[in-house]
Structures are given as structure tokens and as C-alpha cells.
C-alpha positions as CSV (number, residue, x, y, z in Angstrom):
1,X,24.4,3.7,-11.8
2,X,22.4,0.6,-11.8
3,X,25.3,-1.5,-12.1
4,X,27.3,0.2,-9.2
5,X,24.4,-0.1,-6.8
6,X,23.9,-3.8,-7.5
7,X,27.1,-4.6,-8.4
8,X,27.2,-8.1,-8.0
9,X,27.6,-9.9,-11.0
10,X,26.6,-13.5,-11.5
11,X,28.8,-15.6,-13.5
12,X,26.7,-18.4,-16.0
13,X,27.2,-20.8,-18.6
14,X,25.4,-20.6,-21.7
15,X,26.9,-23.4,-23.1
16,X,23.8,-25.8,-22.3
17,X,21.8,-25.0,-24.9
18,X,24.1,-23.7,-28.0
19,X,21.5,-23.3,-30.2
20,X,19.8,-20.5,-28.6
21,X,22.8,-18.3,-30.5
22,X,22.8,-20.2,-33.3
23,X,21.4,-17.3,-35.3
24,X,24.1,-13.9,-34.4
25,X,21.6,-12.0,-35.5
26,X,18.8,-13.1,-33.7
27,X,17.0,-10.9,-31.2
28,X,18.1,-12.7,-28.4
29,X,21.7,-12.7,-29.1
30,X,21.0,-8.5,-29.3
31,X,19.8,-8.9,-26.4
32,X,22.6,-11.2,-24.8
33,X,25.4,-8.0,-26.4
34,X,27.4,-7.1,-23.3
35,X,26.2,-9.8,-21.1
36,X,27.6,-12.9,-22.1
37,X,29.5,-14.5,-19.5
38,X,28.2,-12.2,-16.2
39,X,25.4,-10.9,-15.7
40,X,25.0,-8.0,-13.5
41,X,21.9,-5.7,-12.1
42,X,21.4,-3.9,-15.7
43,X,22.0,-6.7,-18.0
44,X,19.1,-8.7,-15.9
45,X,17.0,-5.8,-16.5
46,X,17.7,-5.6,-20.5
47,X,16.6,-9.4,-20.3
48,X,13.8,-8.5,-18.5
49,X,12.8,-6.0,-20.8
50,X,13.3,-8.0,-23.3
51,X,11.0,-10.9,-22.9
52,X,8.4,-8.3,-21.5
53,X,8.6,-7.0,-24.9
54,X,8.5,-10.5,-26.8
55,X,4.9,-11.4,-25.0
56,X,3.3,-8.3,-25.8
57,X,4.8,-8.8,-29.7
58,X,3.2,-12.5,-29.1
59,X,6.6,-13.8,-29.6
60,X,6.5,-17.3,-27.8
61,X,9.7,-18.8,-28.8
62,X,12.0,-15.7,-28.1
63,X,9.9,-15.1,-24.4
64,X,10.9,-18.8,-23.8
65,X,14.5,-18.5,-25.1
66,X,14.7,-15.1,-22.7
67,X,13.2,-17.6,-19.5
68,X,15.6,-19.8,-20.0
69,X,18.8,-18.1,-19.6
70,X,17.0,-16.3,-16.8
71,X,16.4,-19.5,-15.4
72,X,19.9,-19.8,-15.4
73,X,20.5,-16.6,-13.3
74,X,18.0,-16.9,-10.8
75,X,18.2,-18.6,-7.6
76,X,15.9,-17.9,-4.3
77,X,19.5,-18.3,-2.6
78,X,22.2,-16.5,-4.2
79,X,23.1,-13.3,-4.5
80,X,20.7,-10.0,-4.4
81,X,20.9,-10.1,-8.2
82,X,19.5,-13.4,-8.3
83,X,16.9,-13.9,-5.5
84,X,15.4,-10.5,-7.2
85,X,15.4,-12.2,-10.4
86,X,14.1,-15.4,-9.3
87,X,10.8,-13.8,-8.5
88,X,10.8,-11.9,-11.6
89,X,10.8,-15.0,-13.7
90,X,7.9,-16.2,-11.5
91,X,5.7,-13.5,-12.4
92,X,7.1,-13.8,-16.2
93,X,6.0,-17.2,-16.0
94,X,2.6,-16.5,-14.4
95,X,2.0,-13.9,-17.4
96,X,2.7,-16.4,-19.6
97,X,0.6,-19.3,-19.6
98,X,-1.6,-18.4,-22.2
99,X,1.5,-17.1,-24.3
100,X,3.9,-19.4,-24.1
101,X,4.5,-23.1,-24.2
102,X,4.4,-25.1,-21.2
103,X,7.2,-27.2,-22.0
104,X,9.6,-25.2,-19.4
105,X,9.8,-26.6,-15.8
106,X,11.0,-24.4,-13.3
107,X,10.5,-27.2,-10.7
108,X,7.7,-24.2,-9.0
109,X,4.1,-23.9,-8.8
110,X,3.6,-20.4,-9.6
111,X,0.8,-20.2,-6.5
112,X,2.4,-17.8,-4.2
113,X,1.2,-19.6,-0.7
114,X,0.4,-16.4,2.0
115,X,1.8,-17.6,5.4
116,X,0.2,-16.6,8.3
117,X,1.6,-14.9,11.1
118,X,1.6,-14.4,15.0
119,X,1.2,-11.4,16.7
120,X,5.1,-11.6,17.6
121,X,6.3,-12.9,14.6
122,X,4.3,-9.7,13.0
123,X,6.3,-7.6,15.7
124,X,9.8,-9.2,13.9
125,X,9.0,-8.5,10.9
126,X,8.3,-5.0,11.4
127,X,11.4,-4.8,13.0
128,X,13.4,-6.5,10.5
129,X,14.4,-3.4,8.6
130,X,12.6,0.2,8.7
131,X,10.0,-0.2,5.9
132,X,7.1,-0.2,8.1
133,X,9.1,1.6,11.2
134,X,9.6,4.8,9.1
135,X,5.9,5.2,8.8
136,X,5.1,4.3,11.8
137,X,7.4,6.8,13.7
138,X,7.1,9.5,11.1
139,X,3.4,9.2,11.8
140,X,3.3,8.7,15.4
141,X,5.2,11.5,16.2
142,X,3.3,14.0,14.1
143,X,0.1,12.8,15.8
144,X,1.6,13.0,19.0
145,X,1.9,16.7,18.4
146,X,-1.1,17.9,16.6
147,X,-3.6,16.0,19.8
148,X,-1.7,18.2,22.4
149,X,-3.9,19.8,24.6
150,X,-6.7,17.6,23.1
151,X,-8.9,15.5,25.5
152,X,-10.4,12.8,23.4
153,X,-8.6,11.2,20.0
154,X,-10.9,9.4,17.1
155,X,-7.9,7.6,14.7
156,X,-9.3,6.1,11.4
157,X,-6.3,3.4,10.7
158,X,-6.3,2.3,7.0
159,X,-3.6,0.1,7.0
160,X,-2.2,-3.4,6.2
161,X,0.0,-3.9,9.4
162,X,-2.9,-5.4,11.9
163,X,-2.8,-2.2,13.9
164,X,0.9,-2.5,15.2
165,X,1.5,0.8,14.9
166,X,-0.3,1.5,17.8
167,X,1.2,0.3,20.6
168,X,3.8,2.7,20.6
169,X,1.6,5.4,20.4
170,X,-0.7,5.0,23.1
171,X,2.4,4.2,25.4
172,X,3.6,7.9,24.4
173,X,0.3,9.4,25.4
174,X,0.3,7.7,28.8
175,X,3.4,9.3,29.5
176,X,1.6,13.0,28.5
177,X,2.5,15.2,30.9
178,X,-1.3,16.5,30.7
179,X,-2.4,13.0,31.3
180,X,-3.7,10.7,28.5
181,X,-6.6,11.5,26.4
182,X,-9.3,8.8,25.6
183,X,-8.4,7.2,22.8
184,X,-10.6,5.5,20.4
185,X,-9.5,3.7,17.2
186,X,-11.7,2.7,14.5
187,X,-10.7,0.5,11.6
188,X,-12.2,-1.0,8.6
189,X,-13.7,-4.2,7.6
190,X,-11.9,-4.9,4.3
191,X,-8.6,-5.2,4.1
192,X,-6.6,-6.3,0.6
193,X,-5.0,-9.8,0.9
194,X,-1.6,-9.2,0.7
195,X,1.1,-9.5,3.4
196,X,1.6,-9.3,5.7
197,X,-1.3,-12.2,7.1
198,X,-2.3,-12.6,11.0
199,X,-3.5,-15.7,12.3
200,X,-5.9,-13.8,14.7
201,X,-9.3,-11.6,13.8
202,X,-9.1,-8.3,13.6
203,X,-11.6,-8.7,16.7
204,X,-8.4,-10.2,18.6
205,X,-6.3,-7.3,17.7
206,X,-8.5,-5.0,18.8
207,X,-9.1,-7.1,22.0
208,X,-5.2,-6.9,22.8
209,X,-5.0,-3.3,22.1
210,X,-7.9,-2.6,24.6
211,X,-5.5,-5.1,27.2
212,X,-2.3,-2.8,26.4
213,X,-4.5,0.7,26.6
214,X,-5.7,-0.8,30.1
215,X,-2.3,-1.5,30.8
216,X,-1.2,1.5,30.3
217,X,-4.0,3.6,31.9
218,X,-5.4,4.8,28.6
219,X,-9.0,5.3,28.0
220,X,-9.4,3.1,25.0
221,X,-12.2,1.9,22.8
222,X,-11.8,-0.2,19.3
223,X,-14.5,0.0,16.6
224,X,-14.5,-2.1,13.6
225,X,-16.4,-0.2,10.3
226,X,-19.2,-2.1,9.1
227,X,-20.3,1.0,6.4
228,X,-19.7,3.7,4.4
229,X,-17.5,6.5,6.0
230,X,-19.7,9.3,7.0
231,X,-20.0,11.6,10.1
232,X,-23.1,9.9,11.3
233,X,-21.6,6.2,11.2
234,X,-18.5,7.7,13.4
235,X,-20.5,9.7,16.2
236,X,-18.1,12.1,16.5
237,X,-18.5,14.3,19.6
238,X,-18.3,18.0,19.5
239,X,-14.7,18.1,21.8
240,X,-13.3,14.6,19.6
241,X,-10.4,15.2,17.7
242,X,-10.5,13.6,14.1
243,X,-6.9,12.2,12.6
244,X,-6.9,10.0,9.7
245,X,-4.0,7.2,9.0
246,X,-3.5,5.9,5.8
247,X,-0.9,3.5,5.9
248,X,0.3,1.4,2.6
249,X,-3.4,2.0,1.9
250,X,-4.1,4.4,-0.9
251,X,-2.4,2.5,-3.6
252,X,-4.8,-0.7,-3.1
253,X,-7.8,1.9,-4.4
254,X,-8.5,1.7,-8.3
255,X,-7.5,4.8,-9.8
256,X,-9.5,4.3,-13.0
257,X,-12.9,6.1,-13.5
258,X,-16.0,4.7,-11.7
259,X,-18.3,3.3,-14.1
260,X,-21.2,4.0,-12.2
261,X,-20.6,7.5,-10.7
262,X,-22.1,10.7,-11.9
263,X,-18.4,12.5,-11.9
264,X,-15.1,11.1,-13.7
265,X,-13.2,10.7,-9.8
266,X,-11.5,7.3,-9.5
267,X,-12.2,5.4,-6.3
268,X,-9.1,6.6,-4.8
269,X,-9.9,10.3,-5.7
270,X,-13.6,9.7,-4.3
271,X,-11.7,8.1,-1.2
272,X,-10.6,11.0,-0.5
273,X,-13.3,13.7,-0.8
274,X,-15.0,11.6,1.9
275,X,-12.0,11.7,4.3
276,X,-12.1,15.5,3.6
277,X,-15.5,16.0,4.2
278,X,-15.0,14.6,7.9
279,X,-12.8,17.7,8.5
280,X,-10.1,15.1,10.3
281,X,-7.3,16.9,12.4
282,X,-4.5,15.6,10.5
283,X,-4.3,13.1,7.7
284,X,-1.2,10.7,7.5
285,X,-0.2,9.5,4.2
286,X,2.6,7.0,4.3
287,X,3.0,4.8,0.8
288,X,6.1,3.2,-0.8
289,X,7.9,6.0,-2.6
290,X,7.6,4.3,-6.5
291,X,5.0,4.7,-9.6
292,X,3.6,1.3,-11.0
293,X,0.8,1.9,-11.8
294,X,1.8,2.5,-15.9
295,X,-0.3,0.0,-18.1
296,X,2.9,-0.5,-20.0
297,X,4.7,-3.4,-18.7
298,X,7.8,-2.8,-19.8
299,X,7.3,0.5,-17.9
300,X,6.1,-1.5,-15.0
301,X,9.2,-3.9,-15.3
302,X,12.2,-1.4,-15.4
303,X,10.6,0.6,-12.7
304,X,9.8,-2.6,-10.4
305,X,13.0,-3.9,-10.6
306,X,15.1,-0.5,-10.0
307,X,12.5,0.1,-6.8
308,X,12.1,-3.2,-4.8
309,X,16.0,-4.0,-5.2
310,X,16.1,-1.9,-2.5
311,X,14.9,-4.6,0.3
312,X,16.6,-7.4,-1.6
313,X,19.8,-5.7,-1.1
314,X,19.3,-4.3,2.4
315,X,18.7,-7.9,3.9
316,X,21.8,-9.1,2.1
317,X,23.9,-6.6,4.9
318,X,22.9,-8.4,7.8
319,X,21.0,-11.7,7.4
320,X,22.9,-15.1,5.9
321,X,21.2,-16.1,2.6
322,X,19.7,-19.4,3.7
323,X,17.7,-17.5,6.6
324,X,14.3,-18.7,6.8
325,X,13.3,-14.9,8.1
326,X,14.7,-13.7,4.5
327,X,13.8,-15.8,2.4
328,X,10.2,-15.4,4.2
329,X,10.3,-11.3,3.5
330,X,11.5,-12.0,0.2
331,X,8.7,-13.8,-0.3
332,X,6.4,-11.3,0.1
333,X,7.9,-9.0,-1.8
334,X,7.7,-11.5,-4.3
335,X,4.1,-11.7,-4.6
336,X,3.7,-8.2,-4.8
337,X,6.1,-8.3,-8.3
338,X,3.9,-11.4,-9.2
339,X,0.7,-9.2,-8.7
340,X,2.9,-5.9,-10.7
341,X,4.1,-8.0,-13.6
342,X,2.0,-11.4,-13.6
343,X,-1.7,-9.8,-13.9
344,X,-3.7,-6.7,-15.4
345,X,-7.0,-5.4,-15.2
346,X,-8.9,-5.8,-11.8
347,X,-6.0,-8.2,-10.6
348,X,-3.4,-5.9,-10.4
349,X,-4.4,-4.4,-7.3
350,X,-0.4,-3.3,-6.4
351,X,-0.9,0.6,-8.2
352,X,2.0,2.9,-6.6
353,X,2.4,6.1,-7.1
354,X,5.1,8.1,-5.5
355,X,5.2,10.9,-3.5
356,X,5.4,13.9,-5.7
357,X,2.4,12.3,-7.6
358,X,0.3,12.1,-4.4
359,X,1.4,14.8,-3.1
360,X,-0.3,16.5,-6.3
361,X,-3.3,14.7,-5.3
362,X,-3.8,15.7,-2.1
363,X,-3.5,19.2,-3.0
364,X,-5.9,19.0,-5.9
365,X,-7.6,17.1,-3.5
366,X,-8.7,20.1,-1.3
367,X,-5.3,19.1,1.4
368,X,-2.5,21.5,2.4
369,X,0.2,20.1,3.6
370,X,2.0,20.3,7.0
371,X,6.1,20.5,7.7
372,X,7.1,17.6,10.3
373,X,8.8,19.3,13.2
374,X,12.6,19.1,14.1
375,X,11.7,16.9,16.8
376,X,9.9,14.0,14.7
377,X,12.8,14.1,12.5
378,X,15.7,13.4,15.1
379,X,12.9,10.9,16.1
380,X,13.3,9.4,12.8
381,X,17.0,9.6,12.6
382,X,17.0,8.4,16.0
383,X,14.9,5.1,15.0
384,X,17.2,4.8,11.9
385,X,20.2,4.3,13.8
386,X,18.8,0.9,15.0
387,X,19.0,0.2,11.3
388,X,22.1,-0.7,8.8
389,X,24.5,2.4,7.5
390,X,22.9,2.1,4.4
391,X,19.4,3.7,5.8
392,X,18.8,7.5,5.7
393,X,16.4,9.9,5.3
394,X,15.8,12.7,3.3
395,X,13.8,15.8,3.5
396,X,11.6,17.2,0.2
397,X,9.6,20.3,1.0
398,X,7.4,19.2,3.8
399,X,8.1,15.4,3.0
400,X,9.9,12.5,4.8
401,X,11.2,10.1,2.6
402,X,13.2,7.1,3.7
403,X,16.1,6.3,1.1
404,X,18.6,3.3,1.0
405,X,21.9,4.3,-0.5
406,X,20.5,7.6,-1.3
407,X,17.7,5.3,-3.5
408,X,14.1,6.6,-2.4
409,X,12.0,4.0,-0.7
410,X,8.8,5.1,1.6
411,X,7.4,8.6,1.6
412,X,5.4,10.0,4.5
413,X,3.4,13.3,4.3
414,X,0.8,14.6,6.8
415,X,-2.0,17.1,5.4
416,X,-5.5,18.9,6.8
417,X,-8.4,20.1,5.1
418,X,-7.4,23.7,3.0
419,X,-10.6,25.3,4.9
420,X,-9.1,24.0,8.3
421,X,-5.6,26.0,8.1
422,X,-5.8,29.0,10.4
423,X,-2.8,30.4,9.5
């Protein structure tokens, strides 16, 4: 299956270092069985695995020997196959520097540099294939549906997308037949460095949102959190709706134990018992649909490369492969398999999960969760078609899930407090 979905193979020559195979019954020539002359999806992966399992055994010499015929594979300009695996072997090489020599040259600093963005360069990149999109309509639409009848809207927006999910939105309410309701949007101060990066404050975003809202004659107010999340800090009003927006967010909280809380509840669990306790609306969970968050990184490896082919191979269908735009996406997806493969402990702040797992948290979280209607799906489907044939969407109990090739990619759910369900 892995094979037949990245079916390109990539012909090499071993011949440039012989005595790599000098021994036929060295590990690397078992790992090499099959492979020799092409290299396709599944034979990079056994590679992969392979060297993921020599550091771990503290095997310096065969993790090098591995590198280098990797090194021969990849190439930030080739073929799917090989851009994926050139970022592989930069996170490899990352892990590595207290295992293995430093002999090998790779011409590359292993420094992922985070560009910067503009607010329309942001817009394009969003748009460049439905990762963020799905999310954003799946959510939108849902909201748009639970506020009806509702006269003034509190969102919390955790997210990592610089608020350009709302745009959209607040033009939809302006168009409510019932007029628009005031709107107020409150996000927080932190946000985890990871793409994709503004070049303007989150004061400026906030400042052009207000513009747009005015714009569009919504009554809008922005808030930036300064403190803990509690009822007080919001100032909620008695008639103030309450939805909650968690965006690529959840899997940026550590899942492990606090050390200094009374209870055994991770940050992320603790995250949300506090969102629950503000009795929200409607809580939005929108992740990517993958678990790596195993301390195993051979786990972590097999799973990372079967997952986040999926945008490597999409971009292949429509943009040339010396396009800055793709090689700039690429990018950062590469430094979230640098961050998956090239770090532990703290550092490794990238911690999916996917959906059925969280789905299991929300419930046991106190959540219930809520179908999306017929009419955000064909909103979905409708979005979609924008996209390349390859882009669907499937339905999973009351889940959305965005799949390319039939291969699950972003989930979105939608939930409320178990003591708020009337029916």
C-alpha cells in the first residue's frame, strides 16, 4: 500500500562507496535486501527505520553508513520521495550530533531558519491546499449555526493561523438575515513558534480585523489574554454567547503529568477542565488527524513518514518542483519532522494525537459531542472542489475528517459541556 501511494521510485548508484557492502552480511546490506537499485516510498522507510534503530543501539558507524545512502536519495528538488526524505535526514542528522561522527557534510546547517510572512502571503498559503481551509470551514459553519438567534458572540481563538480564520466568518454574520451580532474575539498571549510566522503583532491583526468588522458593519471588539482563563478575566455578560476554537492547538500542550499539581491531569487534560468550566457554547477541535506523540522513535518515524507524505505528494499535482511557494511549504513541514524526529523531552513540542484518541478525551473530559449538519458538509465539499481530485472528506460518527487519496489528514470535531445538552 505504501508503495502504490508513493509510487515513485528513485533510481541511485551505490557504486560510490563499495565498501559499504563489503560485508553481505552486514546489517546494512539486510537493510539494503529489496532495495538495491530503486528506492521507492517503503524501502526509504525500512532505511529510516533502520538508522533510527542504530542510534538508539549507539551504533555510530552503521547510522552513518544508513545517512549516506540516504544522502544519496534525497533531494529538496526531486520527486515526492525525495524532498520527503531530504528532511528526514535533516532531522536524522540533527539527532545525531552527539552520536555520530561529524565527518559527513551534507553541504546544510541543520538550523531550520522560520521566514516571516505578510498578511497576504499568509492568505496564499492558506489557500495553497485545504489543510488549514478544512478547519476553517468545517468550524465556521458550525458556529455560524449554533450563534443563531444569538445577540452577542465571545470566541476564544487558540490557534496558530494569526486569526485568518475570521474574516470569513464575520462576513457571513453580516449577511444574517437577523442582522449581525456584536462580536468580540479574544486570543491569547503565547503562541508556540512554529509556522506559520507574521511579520505584524498580534496587536496589528487584531487592529485589521476591527477595520474588516467596521467594514462590514459588525460590532467588533479584539482582546488579547494577559492571564489565566477564568470567568472573571473574560467578563462574560449574562446574554454573551461563549464558543471556544481550538485550532492546531491542543497538540502543542504537554501531555505528561504536572509535576507540581495536586492531581495526575497533564497540561492538556487541565486545559481542558478550565475550558469546561466556562460552560462555552460550542467547542471546536480541529488538529491534524496522526499520533506522534510515542516516545519510541522508530514509532514516531514510520508513523511521520506515512502521515506528512500526504502534503509532499499533494503539491507535486499542481505546483513545478523548483517553485519557491513549495519548496517554502515544504519547509515548514520540515521543521515540524525536525522537531518529531530531531529532539525529545521538553523540545519536542509537535505531540499529535488523532482523532479517535481525542475524541476519547473530550468525552472523558466531561464533552459530548455534536453531528455537523448536512449543510456544513456540502459547505466542505463545496470548498474542496477548489482543491485537486485527490481531496475528499470523510464522515466518522459525528466527525469530519479531511483525507487525501482516501489517507486521513485533519480531523474536526465540535463538542459542549455534558451538563449543557438539553436533549
Amino acid at each position: 500500500m505504501k508503495a502504490e501511494l508513493r509510487g515513485s521510485t528513485t533510481t541511485i548508484s551505490l557504486q560510490q562507496n563499495p565498501s559499504l557492502f563489503a560485508n553481505p552480511n552486514g546489517s546494512l546490506s539486510g537493510a539494503l535486501s529489496g532495495c538495491l537499485g530503486n528506492l521507492d516510498g517503503a524501502c526509504i522507510e525500512k532505511l529510516l527505520l533502520h538508522c533510527a534503530s542504530a542510534m538508539e543501539s549507539n551504533d555510530a558507524t552503521l547510522a552513518q553508513q544508513v545517512m549516506w545512502v540516504l544522502n544519496n536519495v534525497a533531494s529538496a528538488v526531486g520527486d515526492p520521495n525525495q524532498r520527503l526524505t531530504s528532511w528526514f535526514l535533516r532531522a536524522l542528522v540533527s539527532r545525531a550530533h552527539g552520536v555520530c561522527p561529524s565527518g559527513m557534510n551534507f553541504n546544510d546547517n541543520n538550523a531550520l531558519l522560520r521566514r516571516t510572512m505578510s498578511v497576504t502571503e499568509l492568505a496564499r498559503y492558506v489557500d495553497l491546499i485545504p489543510w488549514h481551509r478544512f478547519g476553517f470551514c468545517a468550524a465556521n459553519s458550525a458556529i455560524f449555526r449554533a450563534i443563531q438567534g444569538c445577540s452577542r458572540v465571545h470566541i476564544l481563538d487558540f490557534s496558530i493561523t494569526h486569526c485568518m480564520q475570521w474574516p470569513t466568518l464575520i462576513d457571513s454574520l453580516a449577511k444574517r438575515p437577523e442582522g449581525p451580532p456584536s462580536l468580540r474575539i479574544s486570543v491569547p498571549t503565547w503562541r508556540p513558534l512554529v509556522p506559520p510566522v507574521l511579520n505584524v503583532s498580534i496587536e496589528e491583526v487584531g487592529i485589521r480585523l476591527a477595520n474588516f468588522a467596521k467594514f462590514m458593519d459588525v460590532p467588533f471588539e479584539f482582546n488579547i489574554l494577559i492571564s489565566q482563563l477564568d470567568p472573571s478575566m473574560l467578563g462574560l455578560s449574562e446574554n454573551e454567547i461563549l464558543v471556544i476554537n481550538c485550532q492546531n492547538w491542543l497538540r502543542y500542550l504537554p501531555d505528561e503529568p504536572r509535576e507540581d499539581a495536586s492531581d495526575a491531569n497533564s497540561w492538556r487534560d487541565a486545559f481542558l477542565e478550565i475550558i469546561k468550566g466556562l460552560n462555552p457554547h460550542i467547542v471546536i477541535v480541529v488538529d491534524e488527524d496522526s499520533d506522534l506523540g510515542a516516545s519510541n522513535l522508530s514509532s514516531r518515524i514510520s508513523t511521520c513518514f506515512n502521515y506528512l507524505w500526504i502534503p509532499f505528494d499533494a503539491l507535486e499535482t499542481f505546483l513545478p518542483k523548483d517553485s519557491a511557494q513549495r519548496i517554502e511549504y515544504e519547509a515548514d513541514m520540515g521543521h515540524k519532522i525536525e522537531n518529531i524526529i530531531g529532539f525529545e523531552g521538553i523540545q519536542r513540542i509537535e505531540r499529535l494525537e488523532s482523532g479517535i484518541k481525542l475524541s476519547q478525551r473530550m468525552k472523558n473530559a466531561g464533552f459530548s459531542s455534536l453531528s455537523f449538519c448536512e449543510e456544513t458538509i456540502e459547505e466542505v465539499k463545496s470548498m474542496l472542489d477548489e482543491h485537486a481530485s485527490g481531496w475528499g472528506m470523510k464522515k466518522d460518527e459525528d466527525m469530519l475528517v479531511l483525507s487525501w487519496k482516501g489517507h486521513n489528514s485533519v480531523y474536526a470535531t465540535a463538542w459542549i459541556p455534558c451538563e449543557s445538552e438539553e436533549d
